[in-house]
C-alpha positions as CSV (number, residue, x, y, z in Angstrom):
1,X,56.5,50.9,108.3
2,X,54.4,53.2,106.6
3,X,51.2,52.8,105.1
4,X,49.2,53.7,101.8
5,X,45.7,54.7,103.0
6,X,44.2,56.6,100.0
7,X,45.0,56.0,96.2
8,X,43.2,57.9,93.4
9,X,44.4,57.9,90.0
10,X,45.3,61.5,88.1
11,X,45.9,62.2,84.9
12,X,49.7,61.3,82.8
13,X,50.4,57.9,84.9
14,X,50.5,60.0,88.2
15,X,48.7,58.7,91.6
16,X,47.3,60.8,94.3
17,X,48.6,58.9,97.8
18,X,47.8,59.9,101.3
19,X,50.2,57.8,103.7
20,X,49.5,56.7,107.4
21,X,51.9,59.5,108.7
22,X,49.5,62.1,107.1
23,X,51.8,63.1,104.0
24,X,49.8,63.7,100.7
25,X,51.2,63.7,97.4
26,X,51.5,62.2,94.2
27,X,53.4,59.3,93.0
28,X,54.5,58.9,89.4
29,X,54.1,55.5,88.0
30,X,55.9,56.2,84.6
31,X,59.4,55.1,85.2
32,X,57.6,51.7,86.3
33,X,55.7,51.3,83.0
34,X,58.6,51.0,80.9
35,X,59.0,47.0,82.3
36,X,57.1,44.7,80.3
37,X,55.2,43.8,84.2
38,X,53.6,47.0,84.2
39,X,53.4,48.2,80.7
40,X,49.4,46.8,80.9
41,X,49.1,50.6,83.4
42,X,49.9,52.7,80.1
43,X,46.3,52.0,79.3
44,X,44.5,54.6,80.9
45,X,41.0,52.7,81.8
46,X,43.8,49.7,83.4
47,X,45.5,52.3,85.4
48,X,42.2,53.7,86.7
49,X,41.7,50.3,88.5
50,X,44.8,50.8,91.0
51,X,43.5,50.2,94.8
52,X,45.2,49.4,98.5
53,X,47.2,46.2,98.1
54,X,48.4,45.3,101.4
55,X,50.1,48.3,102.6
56,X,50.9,49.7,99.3
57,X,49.3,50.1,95.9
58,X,48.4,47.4,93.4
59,X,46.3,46.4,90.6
60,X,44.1,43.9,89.7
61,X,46.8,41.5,87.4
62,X,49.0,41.9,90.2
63,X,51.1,44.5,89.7
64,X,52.1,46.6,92.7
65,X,53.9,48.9,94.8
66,X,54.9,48.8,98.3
67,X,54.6,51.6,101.1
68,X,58.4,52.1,101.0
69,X,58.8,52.5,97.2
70,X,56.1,55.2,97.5
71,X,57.1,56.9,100.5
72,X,60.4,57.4,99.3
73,X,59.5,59.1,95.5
74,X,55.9,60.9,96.9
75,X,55.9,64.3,95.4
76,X,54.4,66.0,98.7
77,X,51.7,68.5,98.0
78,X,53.1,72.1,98.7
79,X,50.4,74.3,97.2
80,X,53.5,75.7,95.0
81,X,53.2,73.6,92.3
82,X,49.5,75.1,90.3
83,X,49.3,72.1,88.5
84,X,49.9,69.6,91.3
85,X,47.4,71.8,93.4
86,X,44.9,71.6,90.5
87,X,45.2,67.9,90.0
88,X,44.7,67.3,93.8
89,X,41.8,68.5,93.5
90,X,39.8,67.0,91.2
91,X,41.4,64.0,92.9
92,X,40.0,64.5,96.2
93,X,36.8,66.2,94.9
């Protein structure tokens, strides 16, 4: 199984994730908010709290993500995408 080792929070309900295996990317978390469990993330200063859970993602009223479920939608980083680039780095900054 993989692993979530670094979460930052970006900008629009999107996540920059680094896995175990080495892949970086982001994760969008805005098809999630649309369940009443993790409409509380559509606040920006709630979403900003998101940390490692385990070996996925979480926050602190227990909402969360698993390794799996991120693994499988990460948008990898290809230097391609200006805007993905350009929020990568002021994520990692």
């Amino acid at each position: 199984m993989n692993k979530v080792i670094k979460v930052d929070p970006l900008p629009g309900g999107y996540l920059q994730v680094e896995l175990q295996d080495g892949r970086c990317g982001e994760f969008d978390v805005n098809p999630y908010m649309t369940s009443d469990f993790f409409l509380p993330l559509k606040n920006e200063a709630w979403f900003q709290k998101v940390g490692l859970f385990f070996a996925g993602i979480g926050w602190p009223d227990g909402q969360d993500l698993g390794p799996d479920t991120v693994a499988a939608h990460l948008i990898p980083l290809t230097g391609k995408d200006p805007q993905s680039f350009l929020r990568a780095v002021w994520a990692f900054d």
